[in-house]
Structure formats: C-alpha cells, structure tokens
C-alpha positions in Angstrom: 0.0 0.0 0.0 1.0 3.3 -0.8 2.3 5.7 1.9 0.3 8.6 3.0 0.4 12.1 4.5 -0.4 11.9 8.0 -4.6 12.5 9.1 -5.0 15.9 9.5 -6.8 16.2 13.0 -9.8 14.9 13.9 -9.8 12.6 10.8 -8.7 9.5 10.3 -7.7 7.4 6.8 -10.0 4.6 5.5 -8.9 1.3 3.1 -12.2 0.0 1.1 -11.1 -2.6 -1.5 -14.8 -1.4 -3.1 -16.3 1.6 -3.4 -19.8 2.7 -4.8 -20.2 4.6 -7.5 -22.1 8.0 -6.2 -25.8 7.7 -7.2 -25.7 4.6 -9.2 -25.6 0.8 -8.0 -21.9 0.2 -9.8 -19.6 -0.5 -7.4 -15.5 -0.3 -8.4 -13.0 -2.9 -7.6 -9.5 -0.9 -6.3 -7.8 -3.7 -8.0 -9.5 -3.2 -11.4 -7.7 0.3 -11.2 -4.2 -1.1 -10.5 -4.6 0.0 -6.8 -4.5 -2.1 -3.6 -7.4 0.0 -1.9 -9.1 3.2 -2.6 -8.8 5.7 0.3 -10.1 8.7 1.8 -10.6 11.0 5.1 -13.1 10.4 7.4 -14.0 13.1 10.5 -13.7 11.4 13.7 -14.3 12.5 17.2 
C-alpha cells in the first residue's frame, strides 16, 4: 500500500477494497484500477 500524508486532525484514513459509484448501484474494484485500496478521510471525534 501506498504511503500517506499523516490524518489531519480529527480525521482518520480509510482502506475499502470497493467503493460505490455515487448515485448509481456500480460498485468499483480498487484492483480493477491497478490500486491495492481506494482511500479517503473520514472526520472522527
């Protein structure tokens, strides 16, 4: 897995190996897309 910036915080980084496409029941494989996961920020507490 590719290395990442540190969380800015009150956030927190998130693996999904899928991910569904907004407003639409596709969902994308991370692997289909030469990546290991897709990631993104989520606000914790």
């Amino acid at each position: 897995m590719s290395v990442h910036k540190e969380a800015p915080k009150g956030f927190r980084w998130v693996f999904c190996w899928y991910r569904r496409v907004k407003n639409s029941d596709r969902y994308l494989d991370a692997h289909a897309y030469g990546r290991e996961a897709w990631c993104f920020l989520v606000r914790c507490k």
